[in-house]
Structures are given as structure tokens and as C-alpha cells.
N, C-alpha and C positions, 0 to 999 in steps of 0.2 A: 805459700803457707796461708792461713789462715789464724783466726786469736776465737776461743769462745770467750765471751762475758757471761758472768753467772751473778746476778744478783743475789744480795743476800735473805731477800722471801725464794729465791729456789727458781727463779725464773731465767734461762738459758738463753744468750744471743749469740749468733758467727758475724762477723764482720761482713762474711761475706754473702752474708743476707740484704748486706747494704751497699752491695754491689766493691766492697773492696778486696784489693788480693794483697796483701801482704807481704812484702820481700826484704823486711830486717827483723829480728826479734835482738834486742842485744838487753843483757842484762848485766848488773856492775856485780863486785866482790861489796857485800855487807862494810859499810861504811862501819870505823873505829874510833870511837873519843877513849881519852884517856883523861884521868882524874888526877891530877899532880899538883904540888906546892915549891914552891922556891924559899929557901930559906937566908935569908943574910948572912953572908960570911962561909957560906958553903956553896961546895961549888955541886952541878948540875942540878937534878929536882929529885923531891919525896915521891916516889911513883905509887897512889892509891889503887892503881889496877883501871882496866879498861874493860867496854861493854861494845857489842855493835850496834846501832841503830837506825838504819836504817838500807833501802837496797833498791838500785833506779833501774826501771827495764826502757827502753828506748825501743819505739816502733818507726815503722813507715810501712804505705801501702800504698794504694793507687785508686783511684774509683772514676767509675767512667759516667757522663750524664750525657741523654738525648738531646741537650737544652739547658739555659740557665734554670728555667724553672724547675725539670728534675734536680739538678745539682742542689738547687734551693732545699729542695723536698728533701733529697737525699741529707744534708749537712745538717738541717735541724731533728733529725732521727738520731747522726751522729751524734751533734750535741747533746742532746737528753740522752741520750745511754751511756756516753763517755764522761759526761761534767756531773754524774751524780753527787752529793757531797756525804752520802751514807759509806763511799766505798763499795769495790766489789772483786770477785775474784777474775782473774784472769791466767790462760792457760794457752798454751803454746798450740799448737797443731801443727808438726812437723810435717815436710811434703817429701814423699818417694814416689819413685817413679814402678809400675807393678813389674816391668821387668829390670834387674839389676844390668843384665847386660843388653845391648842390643845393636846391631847391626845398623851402619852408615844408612841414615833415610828410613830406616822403619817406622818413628814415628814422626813423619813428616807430615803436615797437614791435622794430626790430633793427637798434639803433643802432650796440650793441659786432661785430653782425656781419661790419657794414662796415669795421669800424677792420683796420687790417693794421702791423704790427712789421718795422722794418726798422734794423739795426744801426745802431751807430754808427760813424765812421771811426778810433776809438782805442777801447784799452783800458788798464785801469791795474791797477797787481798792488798791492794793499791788504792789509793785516788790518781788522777791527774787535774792540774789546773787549768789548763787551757791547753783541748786538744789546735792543733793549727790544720789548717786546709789552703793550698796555694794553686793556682791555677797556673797547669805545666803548657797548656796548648790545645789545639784544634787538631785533631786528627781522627782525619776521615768524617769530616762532620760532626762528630764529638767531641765532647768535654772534654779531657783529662785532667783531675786533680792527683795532686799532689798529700799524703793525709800522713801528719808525723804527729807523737804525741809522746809525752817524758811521765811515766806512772813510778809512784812512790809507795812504799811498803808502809801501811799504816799502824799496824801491830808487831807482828814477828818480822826482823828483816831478815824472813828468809822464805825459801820457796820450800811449799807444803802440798803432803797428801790431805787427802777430804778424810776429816776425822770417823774412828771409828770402832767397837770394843773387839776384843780380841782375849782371849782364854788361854790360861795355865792351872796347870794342878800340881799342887804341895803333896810328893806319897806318902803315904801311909808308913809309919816306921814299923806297924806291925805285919807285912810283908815279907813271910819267913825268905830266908837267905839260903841264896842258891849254896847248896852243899860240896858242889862240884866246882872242881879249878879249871883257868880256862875253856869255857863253853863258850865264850863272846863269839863276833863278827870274824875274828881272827884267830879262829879256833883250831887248831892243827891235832885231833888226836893220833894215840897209835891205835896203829889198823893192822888186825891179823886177817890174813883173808884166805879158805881153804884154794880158792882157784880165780879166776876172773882178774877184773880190774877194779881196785878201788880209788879214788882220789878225794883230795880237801883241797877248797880255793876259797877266800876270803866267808870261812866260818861255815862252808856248806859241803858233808860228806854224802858224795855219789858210790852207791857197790852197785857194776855194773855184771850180769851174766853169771852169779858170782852161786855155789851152791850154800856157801856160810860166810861171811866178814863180821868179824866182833870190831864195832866201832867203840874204842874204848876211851877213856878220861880219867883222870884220876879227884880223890878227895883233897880238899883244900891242904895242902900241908902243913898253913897254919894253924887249923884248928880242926883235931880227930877226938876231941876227948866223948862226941856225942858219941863214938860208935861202942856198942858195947850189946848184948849177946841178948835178944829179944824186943830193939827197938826195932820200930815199924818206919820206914822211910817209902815216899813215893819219887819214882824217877819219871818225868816228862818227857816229849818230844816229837818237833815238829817233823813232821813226814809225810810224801807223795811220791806215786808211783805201781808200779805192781809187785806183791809179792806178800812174805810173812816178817813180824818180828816176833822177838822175845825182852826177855833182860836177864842178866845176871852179873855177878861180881866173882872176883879172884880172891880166894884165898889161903893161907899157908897149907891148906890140906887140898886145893885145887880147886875148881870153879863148882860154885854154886846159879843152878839154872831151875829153877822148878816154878817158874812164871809160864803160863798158857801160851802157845803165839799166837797174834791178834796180824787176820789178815789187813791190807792195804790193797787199796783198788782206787785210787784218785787222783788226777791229777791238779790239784792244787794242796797247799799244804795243809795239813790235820792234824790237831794236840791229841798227844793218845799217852797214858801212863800205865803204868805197873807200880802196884804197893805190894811190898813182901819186908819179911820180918826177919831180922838180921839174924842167923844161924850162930856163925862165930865169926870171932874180932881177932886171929890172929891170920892178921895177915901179911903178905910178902913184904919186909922189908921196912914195918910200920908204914906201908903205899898203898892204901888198897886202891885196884882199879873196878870201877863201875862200869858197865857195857851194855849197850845195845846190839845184841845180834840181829842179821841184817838176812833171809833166805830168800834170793832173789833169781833163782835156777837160770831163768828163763828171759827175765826183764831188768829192772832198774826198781832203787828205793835210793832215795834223796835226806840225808837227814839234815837238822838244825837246832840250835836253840836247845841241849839236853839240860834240863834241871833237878836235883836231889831236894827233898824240904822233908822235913822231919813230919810223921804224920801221916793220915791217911786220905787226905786229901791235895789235889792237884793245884796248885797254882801256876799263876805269868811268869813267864823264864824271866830269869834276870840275871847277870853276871855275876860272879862273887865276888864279896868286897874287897877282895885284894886282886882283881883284874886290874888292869889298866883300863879298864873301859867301864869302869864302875860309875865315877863320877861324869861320862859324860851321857850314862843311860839317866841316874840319877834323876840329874836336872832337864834331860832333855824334852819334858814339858813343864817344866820350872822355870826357862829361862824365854826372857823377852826378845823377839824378835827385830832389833830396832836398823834400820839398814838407812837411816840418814846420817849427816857427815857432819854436824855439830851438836853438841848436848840437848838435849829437850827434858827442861826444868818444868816440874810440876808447878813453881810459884811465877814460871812464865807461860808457859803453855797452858796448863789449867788441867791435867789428867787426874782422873781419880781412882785408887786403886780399891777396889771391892775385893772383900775376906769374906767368905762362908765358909765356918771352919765344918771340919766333920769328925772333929778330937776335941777334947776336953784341955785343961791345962791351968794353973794356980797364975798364969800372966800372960800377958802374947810379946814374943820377940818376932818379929817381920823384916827381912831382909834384903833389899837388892843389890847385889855385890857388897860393899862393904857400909852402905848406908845402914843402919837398924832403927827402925821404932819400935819404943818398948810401951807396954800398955801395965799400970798394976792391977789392972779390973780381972776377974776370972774369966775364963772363956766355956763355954756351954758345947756341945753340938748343936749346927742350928744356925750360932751367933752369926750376925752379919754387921762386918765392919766396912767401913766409907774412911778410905786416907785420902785427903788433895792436898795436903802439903800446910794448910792455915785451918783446917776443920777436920775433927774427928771423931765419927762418930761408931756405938755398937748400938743396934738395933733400932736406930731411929733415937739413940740419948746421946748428947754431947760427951766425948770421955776429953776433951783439951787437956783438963788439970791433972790426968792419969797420966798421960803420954809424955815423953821427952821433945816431944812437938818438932823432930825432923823432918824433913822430906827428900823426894826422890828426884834422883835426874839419871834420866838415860844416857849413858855414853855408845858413840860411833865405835869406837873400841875395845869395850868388856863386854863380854857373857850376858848381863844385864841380869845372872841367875837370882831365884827368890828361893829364898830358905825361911822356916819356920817352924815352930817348935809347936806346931797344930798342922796335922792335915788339913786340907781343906781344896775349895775351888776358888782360882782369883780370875778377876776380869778387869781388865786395861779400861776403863771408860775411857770416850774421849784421845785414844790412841791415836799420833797422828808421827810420821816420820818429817825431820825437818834436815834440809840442805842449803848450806851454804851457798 
């Protein structure tokens, strides 16, 4: 194994630049005090709650000297890289070997050759007091020391990535809503198919050979009151492969189709729509179904992703709001990525959350899971807000006295989703995963 040292001007060392090889890394479980009173006359204690403070990693290596004098040389390079008293980060570099398996003797004679270092996923900002060096013996005409050293977490007692911003975006509520009931991922429609083979497997319809397949869907069953006898609706959808489509709908007088067919020649997928103008609204059974014809004589057409929006223009597929997969398209670039294993608090950590809205609105309410900070200032398109949890600002002006002055903590456990009654784009300043 090897350890890098990384000072904190950005200046990179390996151990075993100092000639040591490393053969323990041990690190402890985040040390716990607890905050408690004893009261007279009652029995055990007030328990005020408990915090971690701090987290010991434990080395040993080896380093070998031609001489006392090297060793000399060597230990005072140690010294001054390891006794800094500013603190500095240190990181694991795990050893594997390049093949996992191998054969009795194969690497006999260059064993360390094959060994290869490869980081760890955290790093910790330590001191140590006094690294130790013991001299283990003479072998082979050299040196060998002994090199152990006990480093302590100086800020967070915990093991961290190297900070860094990262991006979400709050949508837009003015994103008309898919008109069609299950189109998601796990989209099963019904399939008429004159001849061929058609299939659905997690949200994606193949008509394979086929002379016509109407891949069809139906209208939200919640909500049909838009349909009604001269509204213009545009249906979407993603498609590749060879062949032709159309569009059309079912209804109580039988299928309406007088959309052009728009060839397909591609193999990767392509948003292609059709707008046409509702004829009549009696349809089968108050269900009307929506379709895609699919003529693919000779080849394959792949579809996905069908979308209905009121209008004559084309919009991003999106599921309708009574999918089951609504809320998790929703937020899926609303929610924070956080993949460490104990909270990461803004008023401990130090992140700062940026708002650029791109909506207007009479307040800002800002959400991560159930935290909210509320703001009573207006919000502009434009604006740009700075949250870290003790400072608050819009546009470079303090709002403190505006706000209800919360702040945010990441959990290892929730969604970590941001909701907001503004579009906008956020960025994570200062993002950093932390591990126990």
C-alpha cells in the first residue's frame, strides 16, 4: 500500500517517494461524547444528545536506508511532511494485485511488480503528533525502519471526498402534461398487428416484419374534459429503424387517420410528431384510444416515450401525472445525489446552495425533503440566491431578516429531493460526500 499526503496549498506527496511501503492503514469508528446531567434524587441521567468528534487512522510502513546517513536524510523529509501543524489530507491507496487469479509460481521473483495502487473513495484532514521511526535491523546491508504514526481528524471526524459543485434543475410547472396514460418506462400498450410480430418490454414497442401494427394508449381516464370537437392536439414519439408511420385515434364512428406517413431510416432514436385537429369526441366507451401506426413490411420500427399536449407544438415526453412514475421523473434532476453514510450539515460542512430562478413569484419557498426556507422578498427571473445555512443572500443583498433562517443537511437515507415554487437552476457549492 502506499498513503498520498496532499497539503493544503495543493501540493501532492506518496510515502513512497520516501522510500516507504506501507502495510497497515487502520482507521477507528468516529469517536462519541454525549452531553448529560445527573439530577438529585432521580435515578440515571438528563440525556442532552450526543455529537462525534473526532476519528484516529493508525499507519505502519517500512523504509529501507543504504546507511545511517540516508536513514538520517530520509526521517527528516519524514518529519517535515508528517509533523506539519497546519494539517493535511491523507488518502489510502489500496494494493491489488493486476491479475486476480494466478497460478502456483507465476509471480515469483516480481511479485511487487504486479501489485498496482489505486485510491481510496475518501480522504481525511488529520494531524499527527509525533510520527515514531524504530530501527527493526540489518538486512542484507541495510537499514530497516520501522515507521508508525496515530493521525487525528481535525475538523470533520469523518472520511471525505475533495469538495465540489454539482447541478440540479427545479422544472418548469408550465410543461404541458402528457395527455396520455401510461407511456412511462413500463409502458404496456395494446397492439393490433395486421401480420408479423409485435412486442413491449420495459416501456419499449418493437413491430417487427409487420405490414401495419397500431400501437395504441389510451387518454388519461382522469381527466378527458379537454377533448371536445375542433381542439388541435400534437402526439410525439421517439422512434428508429426502417419503415413508415402515421397517427390516428378510435372513435365511436371508427378510426380517424388523415395524418401524412413520415418515413424512418435511422438507427438511433428520433422525436417525430403529428398535430391534427380533433374531428369528434364520441368516443368508444368515454376511452378514447390514441395510436401510432407502425408500416414496417420489410424491417423493424422501435418505439417509445408517446406524448399527447394540447397545441401545436411538440414538447419533452413526460409521464402523466397519475403514472406511478411521475414523481420519480419529476424530481429526477431535483434531487441531490448524496452517497455518504452520515448527515452532511450545512452549518458543519459549509455548502452553499445557489438559486437562479428562471419564474417569477410574490415569495421563495425552497425545499430539501422536508427542510423549507421561506424568503418574503419577491423573486424576479434573473434572481440569484446564496443559502449556507447562517447567510442569505438575493443578488449580492443580505435577505437574513426575510428568511426563516433554516438550513439544510443531507441525509444517507432520503431522496435529498428540492422542490420550489420557482423554476430555476441550483448548484451544490462546496459538495462534498462524508463517511463514517
Amino acid at each position: 500500500m502506499d498513503l498520498l499526503v496532499e497539503k493544503l496549498d495543493g501540493s501532492r506527496y506518496y510515502l513512497s517517494q520516501y522510500k516507504v511501503l506501507i502495510t497497515e492503514f487502520e482507521e477507528s469508528a468516529p469517536s462519541v461524547t454525549r452531553n448529560s446531567k445527573q439530577l438529585d434524587q432521580r435515578n440515571g441521567n438528563i440525556d442532552f444528545g450526543g455529537w462525534h468528534t473526532d476519528k484516529t487512522i493508525d499507519i505502519t510502513g517500512y523504509y529501507r536506508a543504504d546507511d545511517m546517513d540516508e536513514e538520517e536524510a530520509l526521517r527528516e523529509k519524514l518529519y517535515a511532511l508528517l509533523s506539519d501543524p497546519d494539517g493535511y489530507y491523507i488518502t489510502q491507496l489500496k494494493t491489488s494485485p493486476e491479475a486476480a487469479v494466478e497460478r502456483p509460481g507465476e509471480t515469483s521473483g516480481n511479485y511487487y511488480d504486479k501489485l498496482k495502487d489505486y485510491p481510496s473513495h475518501k480522504r481525511f484532514l488529520v494531524y499527527t503528533e509525533a510520527p515514531e521511526m524504530e530501527l527493526v535491523g540489518n538486512v542484507n546491508g541495510t537499514l530497516l525502519y520501522k515507521l508508525t504514526a496515530e493521525f487525528k481528524t481535525m475538523k470533520l471526524p469523518y472520511g471525505e471526498t475533495p469538495k465540489t459543485d454539482i447541478n440540479a434543475n427545479i422544472p418548469s410547472k408550465e410543461i404541458p402534461d402528457n395527455l396520455l396514460h401510461n407511456t412511462g418506462d413500463h409502458w404496456n400498450p395494446v397492439i393490433w398487428s395486421a401480420d408479423g410480430t409485435t412486442t413491449t418490454q420495459d416501456g419499449i414497442t418493437t413491430a417487427t416484419n409487420t405490414s401495419k401494427s397500431v400501437i395504441q394508449t389510451v387518454v388519461d381516464p382522469n381527466d378527458s374534459s379537454w377533448l371536445a370537437s375542433g381542439v388541435t392536439v400534437t402526439i410525439s414519439v421517439d422512434v428508429k429503424g426502417q419503415g413508415s408511420i402515421g397517427f390516428g385515434y378510435f372513435t365511436g364512428s371508427g378510426w380517424e387517420d388523415d395524418s401524412p406517413n413520415q418515413k424512418v431510416n435511422s438507427d438511433e432514436y428520433i422525436r417525430m410528431h403529428f398535430t391534427r385537429v380533433i374531428k369528434s369526441v364520441h368516443f368508444d366507451a368515454g376511452n378514447p384510444n390514441f395510436a401510432v401506426d407502425a408500416f414496417c413490411p420489410t424491417s423493424t420500427l422501435t418505439f417509445r416515450h408517446v406524448k399527447a399536449n394540447m397545441g401545436p407544438v411538440a414538447y419533452p415526453w413526460s409521464p402523466n401525472t397519475s403514472d406511478h412514475e411521475y414523481a420519480d421523473w419529476y424530481y429526477k434532476e431535483s434531487s441531490i445525489s448524496y452517497r455518504g453514510t452520515v448527515p452532511c450539515s450545512q452549518l458543519e460542512q459549509g455548502f452553499t446552495v445557489q438559486l437562479t430562478a428562471t419564474g417569477s413569484a410574490s415569495s421563495l419557498s425552497f425545499k430539501i425533503d422536508d427542510t423549507e426556507l421561506t424568503s418574503s422578498n419577491a423573486v424576479a427571473t434573473g434572481d440569484v440566491f446564496l443559502l449556507n445555512g447562517f447567510s442569505y443572500t438575493q443578488n449580492g443583498l443580505s435577505i437574513v431578516s426575510k428568511t426563516n433562517k433554516a438550513y439544510f443537511v443531507l441525509q444517507p437515507d432520503k431522496p435529498n429531493r428540492i422542490t420550489c415554487n420557482v423554476p430555476g437552476k441550483v448548484r451544490i457549492l462546496g459538495f462534498q460526500n462524508l463517511y463514517a
